[in-house]
N, C-alpha and C positions, 0 to 999 in steps of 0.2 A: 447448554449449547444446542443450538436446533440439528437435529439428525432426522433420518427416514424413517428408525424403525432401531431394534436390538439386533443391530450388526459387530460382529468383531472388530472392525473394520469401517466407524460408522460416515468416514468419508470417505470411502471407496464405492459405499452407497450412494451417497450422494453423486457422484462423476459414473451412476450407471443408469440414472434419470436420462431419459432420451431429449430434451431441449439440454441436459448439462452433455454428455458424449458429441452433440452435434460441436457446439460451443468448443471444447479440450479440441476437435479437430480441427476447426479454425481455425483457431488459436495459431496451434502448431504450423500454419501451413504460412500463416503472416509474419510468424517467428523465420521460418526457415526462408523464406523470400530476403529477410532482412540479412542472414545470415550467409545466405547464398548471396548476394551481390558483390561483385567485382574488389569495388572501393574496401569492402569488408575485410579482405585478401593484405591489403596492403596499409591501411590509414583506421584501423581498431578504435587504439584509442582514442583519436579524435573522436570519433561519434560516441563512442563511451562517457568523453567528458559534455559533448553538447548533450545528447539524453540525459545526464546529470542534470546541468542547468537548467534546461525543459522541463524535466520531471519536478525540480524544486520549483520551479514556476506554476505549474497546474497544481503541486501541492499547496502554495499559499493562497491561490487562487481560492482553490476549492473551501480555506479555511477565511475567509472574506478579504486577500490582500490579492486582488487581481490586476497586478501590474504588468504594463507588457512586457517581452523577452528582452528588448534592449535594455530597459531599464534596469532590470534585473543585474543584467552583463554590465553595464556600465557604474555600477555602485560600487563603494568599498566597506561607506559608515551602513550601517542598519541598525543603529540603533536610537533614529531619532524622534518614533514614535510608535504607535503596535502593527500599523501597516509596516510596517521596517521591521522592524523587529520579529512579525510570523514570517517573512521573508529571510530574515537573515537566521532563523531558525531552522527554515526546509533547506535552505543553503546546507548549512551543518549537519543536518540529519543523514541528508544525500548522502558528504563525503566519509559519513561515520560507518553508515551502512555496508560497507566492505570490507571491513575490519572487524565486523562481529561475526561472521558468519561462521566460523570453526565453533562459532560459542553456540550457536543457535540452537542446535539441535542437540546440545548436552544442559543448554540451561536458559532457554528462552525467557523465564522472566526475569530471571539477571540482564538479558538483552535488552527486554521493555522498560527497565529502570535503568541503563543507561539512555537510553534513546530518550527518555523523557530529562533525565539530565541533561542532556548534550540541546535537545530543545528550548528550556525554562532557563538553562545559561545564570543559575540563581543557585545561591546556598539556602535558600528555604525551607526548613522543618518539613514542608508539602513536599518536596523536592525530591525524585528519584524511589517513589516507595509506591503501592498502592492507595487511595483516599481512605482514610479513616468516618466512621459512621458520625454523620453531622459535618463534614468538613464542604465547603459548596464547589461545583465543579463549572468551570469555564470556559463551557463551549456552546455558545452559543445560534451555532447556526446548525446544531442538532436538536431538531426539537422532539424526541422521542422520551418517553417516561425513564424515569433515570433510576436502576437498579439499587437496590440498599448497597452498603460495602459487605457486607457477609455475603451478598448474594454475588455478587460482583468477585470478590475473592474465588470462593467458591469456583467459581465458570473459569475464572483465570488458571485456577491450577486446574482443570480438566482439560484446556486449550492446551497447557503445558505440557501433561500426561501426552495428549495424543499427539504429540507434536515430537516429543522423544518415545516415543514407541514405534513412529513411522508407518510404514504403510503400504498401498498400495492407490492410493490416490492419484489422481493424475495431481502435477502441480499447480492446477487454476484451483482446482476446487480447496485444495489445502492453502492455497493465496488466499482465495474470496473469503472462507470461512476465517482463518485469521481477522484480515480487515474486518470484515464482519461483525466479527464475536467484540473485539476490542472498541468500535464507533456503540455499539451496543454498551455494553459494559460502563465505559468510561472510567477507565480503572485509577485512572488519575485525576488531581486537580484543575488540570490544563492541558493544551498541546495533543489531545487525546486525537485530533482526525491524523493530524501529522505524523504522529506517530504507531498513527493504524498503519496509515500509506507506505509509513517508511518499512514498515514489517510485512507488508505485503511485497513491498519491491525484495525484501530477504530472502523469502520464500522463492520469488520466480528465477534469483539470481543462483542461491543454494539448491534447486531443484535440481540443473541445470539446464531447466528451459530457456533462460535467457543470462546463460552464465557472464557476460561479458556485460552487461545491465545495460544495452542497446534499445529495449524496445519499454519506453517508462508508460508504465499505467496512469500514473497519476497525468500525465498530457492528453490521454482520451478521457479520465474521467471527466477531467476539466471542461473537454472540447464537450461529453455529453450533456455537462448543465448541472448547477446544484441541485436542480428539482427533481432530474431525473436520477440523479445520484441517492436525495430524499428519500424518494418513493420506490426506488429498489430497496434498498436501505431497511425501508418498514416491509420489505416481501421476507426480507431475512427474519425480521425478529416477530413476525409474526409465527415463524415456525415451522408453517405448512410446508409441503414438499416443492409444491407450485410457487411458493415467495420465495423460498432458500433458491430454487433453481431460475429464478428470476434475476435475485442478484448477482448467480456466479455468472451468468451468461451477462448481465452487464459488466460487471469485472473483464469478462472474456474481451467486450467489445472495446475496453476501456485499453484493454492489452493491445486488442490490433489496428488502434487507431493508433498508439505509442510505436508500435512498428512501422505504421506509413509514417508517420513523422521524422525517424529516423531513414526510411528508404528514399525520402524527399530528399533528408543532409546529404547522405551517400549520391544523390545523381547530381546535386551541387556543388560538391566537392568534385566529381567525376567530370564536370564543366569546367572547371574553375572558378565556380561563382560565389564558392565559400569559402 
């Protein structure tokens, strides 16, 4: 996993890079806007379940099934081809993701291999485990050099490690590097961005930065563009100080577009108009 430097602490490094502290304060300030608004007070989980749906929207998006939001809302079958199907996958991933969180942080890769179960929706041998060496992985609209499985293990239980030891991280940077490590990795044979994302929405929900899961990243990543997701993407796994803090800062932005989205519902509810 990319780090700064031999810290104790080596993402708390990372969130003391001055583009990553400007970014953790933004963040917070778009979070708390969202949180601060009126409608918030009163109509929660309403915006709780529309950021759901949004959020599994820009996650299938992001993974090639960019169907618009009504459509989304108005389905029930998804299962009748693989645009359906990575849809009615981020569906389920969504509703899963607040149910594991007491696990999170005593056993994250038990998390990661339910989430890829609850994704793949299959009793396949590949199913719910890490990829085995020679087995092929299918994700195709990552196109970065794809890790051995030793090496990929490997980085899995260090993500694990720092991930139950905790920290002193802000929560963006321990999100991004999650997502991160795991789009990097490809630790499965499938389903692997979706269930980056999905562990990234863990993270900001389990922080308690966005404990009420109000403000979905995956609706700015979407809104920022595959490409730009790509090429932060490869700032990560390059390593350097300057790519790792490229991508958390797109993470960041990814974050506080998911909170204008939701301060949009909140003043159309506050209208009447939703």
């Amino acid at each position: 996993m990319s780090t700064t430097g031999a810290s104790a602490d080596p993402l708390a490094a990372l969130g003391s890079l001055p583009a990553v502290a400007g970014s953790v304060e933004s963040v917070r300030k778009a979070v708390d806007r969202v949180y601060g608004h009126r409608v918030m007070r009163r109509r929660s989980n309403e915006i709780t379940c529309e950021a759901a749906l949004r959020g599994a929207r820009g996650s299938a998006a992001l993974s090639g099934a960019d169907w618009a939001l009504e459509e989304v809302r108005r389905r029930t079958d998804f299962s009748g081809d693989d645009e359906a199907r990575t849809v009615g996958a981020a569906l389920r991933l969504t509703a899963e993701a607040g149910q594991l969180l007491s696990i999170w942080r005593q056993s994250p890769l038990r998390v990661l291999a339910r989430l890829h179960l609850v994704a793949a929706a299959d009793k396949a041998e590949q199913v719910g485990r890490p990829r085995q060496e020679g087995e092929p992985v299918d994700e195709p609209l990552i196109g970065l050099g794809l890790p051995s499985a030793a090496e990929a293990h490997g980085r899995l239980e260090g993500l694990a490690e720092l991930i139950i030891a905790g920290g002193s991280a802000p929560a963006l940077v321990t999100a991004a590097v999650v997502h991160g490590e795991l789009l990097a990795l490809r630790p499965f044979t499938s389903h692997n961005g979706l269930v980056a994302r999905t562990a990234e929405r863990i993270v900001l929900i389990g922080s308690g930065l966005d404990p009420k899961s109000v403000c979905p990243a995956e609706v700015g990543h979407a809104e920022l563009g595959r490409e730009a997701y790509a090429t932060a993407l490869e700032g990560y796994v390059s390593g350097t100080p300057e790519g790792v803090a490229a991508w958390i800062t797109h993470c960041g932005r990814a974050i506080e577009l998911g909170a204008r989205e939701s301060t949009a519902v909140c003043e159309a509810l506050q209208r009447g108009a939703a």
